[in-house]
C-alpha positions, 0 to 999 in steps of 0.5 A: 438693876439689869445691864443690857447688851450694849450697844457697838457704836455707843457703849458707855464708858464708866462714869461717861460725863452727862450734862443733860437728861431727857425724860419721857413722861408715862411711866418713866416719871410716873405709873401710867399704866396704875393712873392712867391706862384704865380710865382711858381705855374705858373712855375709849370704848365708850367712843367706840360705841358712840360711833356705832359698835355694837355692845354694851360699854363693860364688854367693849372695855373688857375686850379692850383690856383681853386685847391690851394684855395681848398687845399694848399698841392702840391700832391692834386693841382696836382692830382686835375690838371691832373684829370681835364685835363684827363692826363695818365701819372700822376706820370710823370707830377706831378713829374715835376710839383712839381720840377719845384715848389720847383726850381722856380727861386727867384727874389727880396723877402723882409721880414715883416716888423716886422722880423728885429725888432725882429731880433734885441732884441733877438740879443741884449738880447743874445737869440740864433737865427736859421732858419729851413726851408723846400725845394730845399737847393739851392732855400731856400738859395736863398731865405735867400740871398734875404731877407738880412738874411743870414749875419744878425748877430742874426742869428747863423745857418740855417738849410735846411729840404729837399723833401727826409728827409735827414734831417726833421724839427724835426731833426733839431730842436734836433740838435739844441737843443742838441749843446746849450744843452739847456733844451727844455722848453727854446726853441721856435717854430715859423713857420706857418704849424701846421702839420710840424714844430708846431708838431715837436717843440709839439713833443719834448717839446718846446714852438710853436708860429703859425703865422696864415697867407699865404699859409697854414693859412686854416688848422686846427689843426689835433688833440691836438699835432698841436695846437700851444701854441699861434697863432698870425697874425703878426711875430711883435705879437711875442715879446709880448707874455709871455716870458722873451727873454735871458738875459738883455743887460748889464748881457749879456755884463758881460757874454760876453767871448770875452770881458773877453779875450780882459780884460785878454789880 
């Protein structure tokens, strides 16, 4: 486990109390980058063909892969791939091809081994649990379904952050925060992006957790603001770190208000 810089405005203090945990979705609670990139990428490039560039479906998927291991952000593979390729109708093609990526069609997912184990103390110590993720809505349902999250008891709400900001991280991450009415240091960030939802949770004042793997392990930090309080390797690391997680079991059965309405009743 790697303890990153932390943080002047929001450096956690030992055993900060978190009542609520928001997690992203790809590669924070399950391998996207094993279960998912590949696929879509060839889905992609069969897009990009469609749309009219020139070259057979295993060159543009190859092209796509020499340039996602360059740099993982879309509109650079895809720029990559039509400069290679000499296509004219870039804006074309890279629209179709990054559609095609988002609405890749999802088959069998399982979550890290380590999800569900932690899943379950943070149900049992009280501790709200929501998960924001960024994508087609549709296909990161999908994806939720898959996984045999979306009925998991832990898990009160999710929350889909779409390619048009109708609705971004950050967005979500105040709407929860402003439900629970929670103070913002009672709140953490886990996801994998340091550009994306550990600046956001940065932004406003949460505790952020980097799970340092997948498809966007390589980039740096751009400035102190997406420097992640702690960075671990496995989502398993997390319970460990210096937090105390909601309540204990038995104060949690003694704040419990349905309990108390089967005892008024």
């Amino acid at each position: 486990m790697k303890n990153s810089k932390h943080r002047a405005t929001a450096t956690p203090t030992p055993k900060s109390l978190i009542r609520c945990v928001i997690f992203d979705l790809d590669d924070t609670l399950y391998d996207n980058l094993g279960q998912r990139v590949r696929p879509a990428h060839r889905h992609a490039a069969q897009a990009m063909i469609k749309a009219g560039l020139k070259g057979t479906l295993e060159a543009v998927y190859r092209a796509r892969m020499r340039a996602f291991h360059h740099d993982p952000m879309l509109r650079h593979i895809d720029s990559a791939v039509c400069r290679q390729f000499g296509a004219t109708n870039i804006d074309e093609i890279s629209r179709a091809a990054r559609d095609a990526y988002f609405h890749c069609p999802v088959g069998k997912l399982s979550p890290f081994r380590g999800t569900i184990p932690l899943l379950n103390l943070l149900h049992v110590r009280g501790v709200k649990v929501f998960i924001v993720t960024f994508g087609e809505p549709k296909i990161q349902r999908e994806k939720v379904r898959a996984l045999g999250l979306e009925k998991h008891p832990a898990i009160d709400k999710i929350f889909c952050a779409d390619r048009n900001n109708l609705l971004t991280k950050e967005g979500a991450f105040q709407i929860i925060q402003q439900e629970l009415d929670l103070p913002a240091n009672q709140v953490l960030i886990v996801g994998d992006r340091a550009m994306s939802e550990i600046r956001a949770g940065n932004d406003l004042g949460m505790h952020t957790v980097r799970l340092r793997r997948g498809e966007f392990a390589s980039q740096h930090p751009q400035g102190r603001e997406e420097e992640a309080d702690y960075e671990v390797n496995t989502i398993s690391e997390v319970r460990k770190l210096p937090f105390t997680w909601g309540i204990s079991l038995s104060r949690a059965k003694r704040r419990n208000p349905i309990s108390r309405e089967k005892r008024k009743g």
